[in-house]
N, C-alpha and C positions, 0 to 999 in steps of 0.2 A: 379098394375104397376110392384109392384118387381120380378114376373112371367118370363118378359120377359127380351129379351138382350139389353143393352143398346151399340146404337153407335151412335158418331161425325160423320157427317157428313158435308163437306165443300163445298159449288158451285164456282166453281170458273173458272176464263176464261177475256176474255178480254172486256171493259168495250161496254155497247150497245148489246151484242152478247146475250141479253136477260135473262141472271142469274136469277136476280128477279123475273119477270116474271114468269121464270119457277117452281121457289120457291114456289110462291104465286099461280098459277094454280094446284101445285103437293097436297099448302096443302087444296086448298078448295075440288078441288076431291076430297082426299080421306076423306072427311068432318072433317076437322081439323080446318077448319073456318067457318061458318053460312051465313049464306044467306046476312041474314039485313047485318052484317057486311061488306060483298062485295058489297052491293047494296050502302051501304054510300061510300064506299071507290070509285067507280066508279062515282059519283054523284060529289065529292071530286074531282077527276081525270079532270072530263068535266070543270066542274067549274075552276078549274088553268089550261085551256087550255091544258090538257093531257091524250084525253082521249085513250084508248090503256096500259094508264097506272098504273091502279086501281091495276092488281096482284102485279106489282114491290111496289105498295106502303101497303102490305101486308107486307111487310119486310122492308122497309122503315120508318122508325117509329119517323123521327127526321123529324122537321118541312120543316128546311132549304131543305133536302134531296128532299120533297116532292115538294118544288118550284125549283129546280133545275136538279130532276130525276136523281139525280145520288145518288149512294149508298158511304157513306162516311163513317161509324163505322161498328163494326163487330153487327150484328144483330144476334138475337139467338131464336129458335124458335124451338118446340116439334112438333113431329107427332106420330101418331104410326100404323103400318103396323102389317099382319099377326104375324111375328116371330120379331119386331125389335121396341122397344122404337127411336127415332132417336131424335137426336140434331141437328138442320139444323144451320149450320153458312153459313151465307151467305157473301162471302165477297170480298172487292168492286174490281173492275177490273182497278178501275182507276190508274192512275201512284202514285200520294200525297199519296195513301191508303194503297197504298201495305207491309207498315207496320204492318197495323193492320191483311192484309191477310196474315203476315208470324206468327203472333201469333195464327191465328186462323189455319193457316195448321200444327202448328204445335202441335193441339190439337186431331187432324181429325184420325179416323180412316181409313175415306175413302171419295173420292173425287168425283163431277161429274163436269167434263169440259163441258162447255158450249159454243160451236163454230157456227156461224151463218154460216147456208148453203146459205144465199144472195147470189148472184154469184160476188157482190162487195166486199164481206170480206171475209170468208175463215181467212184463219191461219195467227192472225196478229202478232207486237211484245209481246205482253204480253200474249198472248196463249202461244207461244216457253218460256216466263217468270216464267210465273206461272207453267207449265206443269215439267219445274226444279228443281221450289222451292217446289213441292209438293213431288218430286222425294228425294231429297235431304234433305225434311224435314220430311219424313219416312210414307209418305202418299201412301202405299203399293199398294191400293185397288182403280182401277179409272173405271169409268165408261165414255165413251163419246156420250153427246146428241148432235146431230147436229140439232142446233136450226133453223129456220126461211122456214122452207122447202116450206111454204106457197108464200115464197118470191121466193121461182123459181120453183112455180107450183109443188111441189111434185115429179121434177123429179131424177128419181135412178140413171142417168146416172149423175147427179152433186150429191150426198149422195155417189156416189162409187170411185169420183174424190178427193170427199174430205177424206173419211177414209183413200184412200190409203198415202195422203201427212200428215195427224195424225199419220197416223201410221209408216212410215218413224221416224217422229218425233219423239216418244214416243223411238222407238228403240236405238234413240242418246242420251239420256238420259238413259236408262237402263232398261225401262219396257219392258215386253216381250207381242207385241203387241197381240198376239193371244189368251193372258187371259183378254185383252180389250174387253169389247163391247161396240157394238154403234149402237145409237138409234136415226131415223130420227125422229124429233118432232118438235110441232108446237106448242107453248106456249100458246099464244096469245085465240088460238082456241081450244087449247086441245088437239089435235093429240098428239097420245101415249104419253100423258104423265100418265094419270092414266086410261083414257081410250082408246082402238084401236083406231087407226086411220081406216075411210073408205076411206082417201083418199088414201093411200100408200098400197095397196091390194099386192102390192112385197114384201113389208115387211113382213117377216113369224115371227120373232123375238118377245119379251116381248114388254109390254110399262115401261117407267121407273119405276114405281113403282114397278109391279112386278120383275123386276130386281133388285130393291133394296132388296128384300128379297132374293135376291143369294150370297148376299156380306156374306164374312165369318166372322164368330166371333171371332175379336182381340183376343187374348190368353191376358190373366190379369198377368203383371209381380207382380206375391204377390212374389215370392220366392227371388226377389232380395230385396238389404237393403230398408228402408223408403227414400225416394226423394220427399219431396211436395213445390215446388218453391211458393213463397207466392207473391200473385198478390196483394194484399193493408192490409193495418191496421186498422182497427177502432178501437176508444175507446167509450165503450157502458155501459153509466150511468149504474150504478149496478150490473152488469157483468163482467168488464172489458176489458183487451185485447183482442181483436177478430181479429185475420189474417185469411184471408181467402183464398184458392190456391183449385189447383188442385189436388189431389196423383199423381204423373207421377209413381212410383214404389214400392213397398213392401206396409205391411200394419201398419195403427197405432192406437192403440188400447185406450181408456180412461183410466189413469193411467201410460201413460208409461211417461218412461225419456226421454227427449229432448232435440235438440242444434238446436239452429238456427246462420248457418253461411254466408256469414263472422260477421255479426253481426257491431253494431255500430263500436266498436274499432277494426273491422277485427281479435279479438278473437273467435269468437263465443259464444254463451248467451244459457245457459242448465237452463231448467225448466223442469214443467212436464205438461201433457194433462189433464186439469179436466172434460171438454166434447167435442163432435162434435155434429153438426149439420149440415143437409141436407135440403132442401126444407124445412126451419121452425122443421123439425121433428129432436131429440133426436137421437143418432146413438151411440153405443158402439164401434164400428170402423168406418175405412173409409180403401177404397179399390183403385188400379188404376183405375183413373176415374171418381172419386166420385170429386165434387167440394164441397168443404165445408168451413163452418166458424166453429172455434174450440177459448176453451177459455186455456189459458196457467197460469198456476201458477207459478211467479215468476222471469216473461219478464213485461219489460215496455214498455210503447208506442213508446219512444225514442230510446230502444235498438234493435228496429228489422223493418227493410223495405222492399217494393217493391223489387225480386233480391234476397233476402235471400233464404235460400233454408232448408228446415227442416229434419233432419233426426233423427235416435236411438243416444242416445250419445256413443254406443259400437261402430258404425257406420257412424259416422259423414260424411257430402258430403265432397266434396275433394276440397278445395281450391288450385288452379294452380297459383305457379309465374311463370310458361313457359307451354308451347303445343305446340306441332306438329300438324297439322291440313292439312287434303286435301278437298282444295276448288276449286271453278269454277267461274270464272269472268264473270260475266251476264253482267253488266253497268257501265263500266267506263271510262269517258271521254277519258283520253289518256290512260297510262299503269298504273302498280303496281310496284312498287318497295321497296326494303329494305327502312325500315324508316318511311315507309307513317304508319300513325296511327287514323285509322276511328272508329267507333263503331259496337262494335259486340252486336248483339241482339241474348243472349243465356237463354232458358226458360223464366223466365219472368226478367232479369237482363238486365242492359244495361251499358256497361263500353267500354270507349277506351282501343285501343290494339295494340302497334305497332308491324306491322311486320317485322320482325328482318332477317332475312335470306328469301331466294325463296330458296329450295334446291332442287325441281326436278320439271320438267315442263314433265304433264301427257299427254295423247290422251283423250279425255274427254268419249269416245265413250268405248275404253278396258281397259284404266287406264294404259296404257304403260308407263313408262320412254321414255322421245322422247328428254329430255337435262337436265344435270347437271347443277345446280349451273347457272340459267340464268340470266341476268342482268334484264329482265322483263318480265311481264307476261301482259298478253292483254286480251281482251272480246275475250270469245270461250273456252280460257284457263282454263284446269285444272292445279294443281299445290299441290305439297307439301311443307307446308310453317311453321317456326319457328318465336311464338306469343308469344308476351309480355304483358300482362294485364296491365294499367297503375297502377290499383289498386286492392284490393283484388277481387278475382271472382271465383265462386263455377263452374265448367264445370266437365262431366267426360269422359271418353274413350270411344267408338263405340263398344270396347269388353266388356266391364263390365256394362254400363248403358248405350244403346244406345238414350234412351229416352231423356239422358242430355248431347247429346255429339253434337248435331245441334246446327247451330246458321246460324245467315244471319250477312251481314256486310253491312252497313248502311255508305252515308258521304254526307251530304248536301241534304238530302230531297228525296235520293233514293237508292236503294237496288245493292248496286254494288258487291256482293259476295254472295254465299253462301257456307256450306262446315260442317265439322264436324271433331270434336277430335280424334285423332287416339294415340298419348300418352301426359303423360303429367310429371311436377316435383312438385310434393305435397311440399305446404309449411311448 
């Protein structure tokens, strides 16, 4: 294993537009899943009146999901390719869900959109949603499969109608469509997804998988400080404290000194590393990327949560009572104004945060200044905006640790911002 590169990899797109599917076709081609297993899963499919839908339930793995066909938690899944370890997150397209899709894009190294060439859907609102939030949440690297080709006969002349209006898309958002590519496929049937299609003989292009092996290799932030946002706590007879997170930055070794902040009393709580662990195995470090459960000497169960964020104690994360932040208004019912105070979902934390001032209203497309000091800001809206934390919250700059400087803004069940730290005032 340790041979090759490891990347995140995230599917994402609008819900029905075939994600799963695609997942679950990509990984029995490339034999990442067994025969018998597919032949229950399909038998399983017929049987709850779904058949068609045996790959989706290859990633599917929650019961409820599987009588209802819809993808509800982030599902996580290995393959591995010529040059590429991958982590497949699959995640859901539905509106409820898009929570957990901003947690998981914002693990992603790289992305594959997943848009149905149907001649009934095409670019719905959560393709324009997520193709943002991916944008925005530093998912640099996208690939687009135009799913369901089967659905309008395999023809080029809808496959060329639809990249062009993607790729319009992708432009208003900031990628530069012409290091996009896009793959006409057919899930269902297999068209290029791991193997050529015969039906699409115009297509001269890879199949995704081979295209997956052109994605470049993330660059590993070791050089900047330790950053490991801690996803849960266990307390583990005989062992003790076990948090376990991701490394988003620098590295951390067994034996070093620790703070995890803000910590219970919004101090922060220094201990030290006695080990890490990876897949069950023993690690003398952990690097960007590495998920790991690690034991601490000298933290208690009670002093460290979900939201805390670990680093060196030469080094500590940065606790913000204020930010400056430029964001974009994806979903909100009427406007934004001073005062309003929703939830920001930043790494793995989640705290209210009022926004205190609007103080420059952007062009979302250049970033221009287009008004001072607005009275409101609307869906479409970029904006530069002065944040108040209700309570202690670890975030940092887009210059110095971009990896902790995203977050989405959350208020009643759906994702009405997204955006990122641009300065802030350490507590």
């Amino acid at each position: 294993m340790a041979d090759k590169k490891h990347m995140n990899l995230i599917f994402i797109g609008h819900v029905d537009h075939g994600k799963s599917t695609s997942v679950g076709r990509l990984l029995f081609d490339s034999g990442a899943i067994d025969e018998q297993t597919m032949r229950k899963l399909k038998e399983k499919a017929e049987e709850l009146g779904k058949g068609g839908f045996e790959f989706a339930f290859v990633m599917d793995n929650l019961k409820e999901e599987r009588e209802r066909g819809v993808t509800i938690d982030l599902a996580h899944k290995k393959f591995t390719t010529g040059k590429f370890d991958f982590t497949i997150i699959d995640a859901p397209g539905h509106k409820d869900f898009i929570k957990n899709m901003i947690t998981g894009a914002a693990q992603a190294d790289a992305g594959v959109l997943v848009v149905s060439g149907n001649p009934s859907d095409g670019i719905q609102a959560q393709t324009k949603e997520h193709v943002f939030l991916a944008r925005t949440l530093g998912v640099n690297q996208l690939i687009i499969a135009v799913n369901k080709m089967d659905m309008c006969k395999f023809d080029q002349k809808r496959f060329d109608t639809l990249k062009g209006e993607i790729q319009t898309l992708l432009k208003t958002v900031g990628y530069n469509p012409d290091e996009v590519p896009f793959i006409p496929i057919a899930s269902l049937l297999g068209d290029n997804v791991a193997k050529k299609s015969e039906n699409m003989g115009w297509y001269e292009g890879k199949t995704l998988l081979e295209q997956l092996d052109e994605l470049k290799e993330p660059e590993k932030p070791t050089d900047l400080p330790l950053r490991l946002p801690l996803q849960d706590v266990y307390n583990i007879t005989g062992i003790g404290v076990v948090p376990v997170g991701r490394v988003e930055t620098g590295v951390m070794k067994v034996g070093d000194k620790i703070v995890c902040v803000p910590g219970r009393e919004g101090k922060g709580v220094t201990g030290e590393c006695k080990t890490i662990e990876m897949h069950h195995e023993q690690m003398q470090k952990a690097e960007p990327g590495d998920n790991i459960g690690f034991n601490l000497r000298g933290i208690g169960k009670k002093d460290i949560t979900r939201g805390d964020v670990l680093g060196h104690t030469d080094n500590p994360p940065t606790v913000a009572t204020e930010f400056k932040a430029q964001i974009v208004v994806l979903n909100h019912p009427t406007v934004v104004t001073a005062g309003y105070t929703p939830v920001f979902h930043v790494h793995t934390a989640q705290v209210a945060c009022t926004i205190e001032a609007i103080e420059k209203k952007l062009n979302p497309a250049t970033g221009e200044t287009t008004a001072e000091n607005p009275d409101f800001i609307k869906n479409g809206d970029a904006a530069i905006v002065k944040v108040k934390p209700v309570q202690p919250m670890v975030i940092e700059t887009q210059k110095e640790i971009p990896q902790l400087s995203r977050f989405a803004i959350r208020d009643s069940g759906s994702t009405v911002a997204a955006g990122m730290c641009i300065e802030l005032t350490k507590k």
